[in-house]
N, C-alpha and C positions, 0 to 999 in steps of 0.2 A: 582846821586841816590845811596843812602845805598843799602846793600845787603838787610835789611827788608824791603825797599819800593819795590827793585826790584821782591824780591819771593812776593809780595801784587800785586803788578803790574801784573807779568806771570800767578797766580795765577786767577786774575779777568779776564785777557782777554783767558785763557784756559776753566775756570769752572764759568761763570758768578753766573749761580743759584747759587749754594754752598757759593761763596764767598758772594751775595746779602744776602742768607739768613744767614750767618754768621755776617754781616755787622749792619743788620736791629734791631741786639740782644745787641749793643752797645749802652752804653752812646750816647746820644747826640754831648758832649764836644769829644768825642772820635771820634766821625762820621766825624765831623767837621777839626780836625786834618788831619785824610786820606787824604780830600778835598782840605785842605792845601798844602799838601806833593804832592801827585801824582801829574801824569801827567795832563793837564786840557785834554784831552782826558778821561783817567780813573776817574778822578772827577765827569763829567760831566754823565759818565755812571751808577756812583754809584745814583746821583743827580735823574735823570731820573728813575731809578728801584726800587728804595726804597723804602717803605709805607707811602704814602702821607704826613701823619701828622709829620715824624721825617725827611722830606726832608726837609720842610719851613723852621723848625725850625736850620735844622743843617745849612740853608743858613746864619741864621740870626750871627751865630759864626765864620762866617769867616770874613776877610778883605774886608772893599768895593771893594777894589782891584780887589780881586780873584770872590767877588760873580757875580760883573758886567761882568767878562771875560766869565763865566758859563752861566749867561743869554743872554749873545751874539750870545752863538753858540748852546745852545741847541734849542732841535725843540720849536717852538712857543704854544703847547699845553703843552709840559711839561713845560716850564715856565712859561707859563698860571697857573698851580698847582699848581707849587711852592710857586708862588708869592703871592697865596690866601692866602697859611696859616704863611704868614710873619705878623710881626704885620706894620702897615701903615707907621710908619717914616719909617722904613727900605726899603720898597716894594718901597714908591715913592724914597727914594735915588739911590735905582738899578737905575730905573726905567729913574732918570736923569742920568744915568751916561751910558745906551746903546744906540745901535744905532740909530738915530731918530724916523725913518719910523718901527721899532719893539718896540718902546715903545709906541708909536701911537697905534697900534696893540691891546698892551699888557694892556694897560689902555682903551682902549675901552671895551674888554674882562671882566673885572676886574668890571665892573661899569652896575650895573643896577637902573632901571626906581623904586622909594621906593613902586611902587604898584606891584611887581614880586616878586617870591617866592626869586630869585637871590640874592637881596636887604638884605634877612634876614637869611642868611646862619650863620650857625657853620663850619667855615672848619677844626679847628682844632678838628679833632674826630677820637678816637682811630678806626682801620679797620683792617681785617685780610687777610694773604693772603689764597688762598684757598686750598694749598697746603702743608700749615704747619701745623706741628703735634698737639695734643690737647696736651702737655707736653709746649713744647716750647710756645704757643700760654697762657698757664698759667703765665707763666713767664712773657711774654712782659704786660700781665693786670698789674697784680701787679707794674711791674717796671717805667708804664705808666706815660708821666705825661701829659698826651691829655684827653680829655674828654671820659670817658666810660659810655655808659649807657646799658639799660639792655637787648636791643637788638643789636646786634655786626653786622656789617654791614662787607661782605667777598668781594674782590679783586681780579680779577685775574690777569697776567703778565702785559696788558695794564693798570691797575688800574679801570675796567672796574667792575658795580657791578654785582655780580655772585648770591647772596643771602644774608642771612642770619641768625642768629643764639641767639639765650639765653645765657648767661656768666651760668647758669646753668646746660645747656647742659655740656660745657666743663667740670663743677667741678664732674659729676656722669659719664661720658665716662669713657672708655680706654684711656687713656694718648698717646698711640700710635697708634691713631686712627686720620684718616687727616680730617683739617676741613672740607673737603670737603663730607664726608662719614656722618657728622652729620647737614650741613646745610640745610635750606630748601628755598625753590624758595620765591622771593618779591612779592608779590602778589598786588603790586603796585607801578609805579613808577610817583615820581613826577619831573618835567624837570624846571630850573631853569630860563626859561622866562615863566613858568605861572603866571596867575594872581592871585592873595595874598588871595583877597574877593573867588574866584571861590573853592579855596585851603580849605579854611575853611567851607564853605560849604557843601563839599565834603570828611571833614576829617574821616581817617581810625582811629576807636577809638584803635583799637585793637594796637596799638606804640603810646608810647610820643612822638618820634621824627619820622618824614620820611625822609629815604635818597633823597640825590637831587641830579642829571645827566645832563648831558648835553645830545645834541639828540643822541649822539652816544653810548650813556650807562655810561661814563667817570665818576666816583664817584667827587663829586667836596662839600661833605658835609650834614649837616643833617639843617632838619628847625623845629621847637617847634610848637606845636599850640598855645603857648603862647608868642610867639617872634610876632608873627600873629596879635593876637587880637585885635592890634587900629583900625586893618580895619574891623572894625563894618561896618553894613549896614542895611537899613530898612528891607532890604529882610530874612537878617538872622543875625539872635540874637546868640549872643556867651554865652555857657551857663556858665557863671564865677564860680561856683562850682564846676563845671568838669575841671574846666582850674587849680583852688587849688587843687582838689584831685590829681590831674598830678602831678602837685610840690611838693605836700608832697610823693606820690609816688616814683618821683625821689630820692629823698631824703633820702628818706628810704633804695633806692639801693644803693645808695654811702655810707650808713652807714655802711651794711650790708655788702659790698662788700670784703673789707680789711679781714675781721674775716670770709669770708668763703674762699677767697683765700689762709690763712693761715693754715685752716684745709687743703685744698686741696693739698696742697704745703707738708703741714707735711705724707699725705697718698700715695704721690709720692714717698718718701725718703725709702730706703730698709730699 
């Protein structure tokens, strides 16, 4: 080991936060690297603590190698997470290449019934943790390359959802103000073995998207009222104009998003 893996090394196993949250601000390509280098010990710690959506992806950059030795030995709920937001060749080649009885497991997990909400997840969605600054949490929108939409779904150390927040919110705070001081409580949570039809019935107009949890709270992604829709039913009519107004809605945020981040970003700078 170099003397810069070994100060990365002392470093992560003395001051984990610091270093997670220094970590989480990197490239992908860069994340991936560490994962490489280090110990699979300190790998696998980085693997586990990082914000969901830039774990999967930094798994997908490394060596089948190394990514199968990481699914081996980490805990079976983190690599439950992981492996959602891998894209599917990658996930099933882990997947052949661990140990029988944990990939048994791990694909059971991974696999729901097409009438559960499970079935029709986003896992790849930007998330914040709740403890980072509205400064730093600018930055990672912009640098994003995960799905953002206009309600920011918040994190805490288990990856457990805490709240949520408006990308508006951040751009008119104090910049040194933690997300935690401007999020506000979910006012509903949806669990990832309900039913699809029940779901839409039931939807909260008030978000395009709703997070989805596992029973323990575990953020594991967002679901659309529109990923929803085939499951019509006589009992309840979906009302397809609200389902386009959605879309052009979103639409308009993603449009909008870049050119307000870039004012934001400019009223940061001294």
């Amino acid at each position: 080991m170099n003397n810069d893996q070994l100060l990365i090394d002392q470093f992560l196993s003395s001051h984990p936060e610091i270093a997670i949250a220094s970590i989480n601000e990197l490239e992908t390509e860069e994340i991936a690297l560490l994962i490489e280098t280090l110990s699979l010990d300190q790998s696998m710690v980085i693997l586990s603590r990082l914000l969901p959506y830039k774990s999967g992806k930094a798994l997908e950059r490394i060596t089948p190698e190394r990514a199968i030795a990481c699914m081996d030995h980490l805990s079976l709920s983190n690599a439950e997470a992981i492996l959602r937001i891998c894209e599917k060749s990658i996930s099933t080649q882990i997947l052949n290449g661990v140990q029988p009885e944990r990939a048994k497991y791990l694909k059971r997990a991974l696999a729901f019934d097409k009438d559960l909400v499970g079935a029709h997840l986003e896992p790849y969605v930007f998330t914040l943790p709740v403890n980072m600054k509205i400064e730093k949490a600018l930055h990672l929108i912009k640098s994003s390359k995960a799905v953002v939409k206009p309600h920011v779904f918040v994190l805490d150390d288990e990856k457990k959802l805490v709240g949520y927040l408006e990308v508006n919110e951040l751009i008119t705070n104090d910049p040194n103000r933690t997300i935690q001081t401007v999020m506000k409580k979910v006012p509903r949570t949806v669990f990832a073995d309900m039913n699809a039809k029940d779901l839409l019935e039931n939807w909260d107009h008030a978000f395009i998207d709703l997070p989805v949890v596992k029973v323990n709270r575990e953020f594991i992604g967002t679901v659309s009222r529109v990923s929803l829709a085939e499951f019509k039913s006589s009992k309840a009519t979906i009302d397809n104009s609200a389902i386009k107004a959605g879309n052009a809605l979103g639409e308009l945020f993603t449009i909008g998003l870049t050119s307000l981040l870039g004012s934001a970003e400019s009223n940061l700078k001294p």
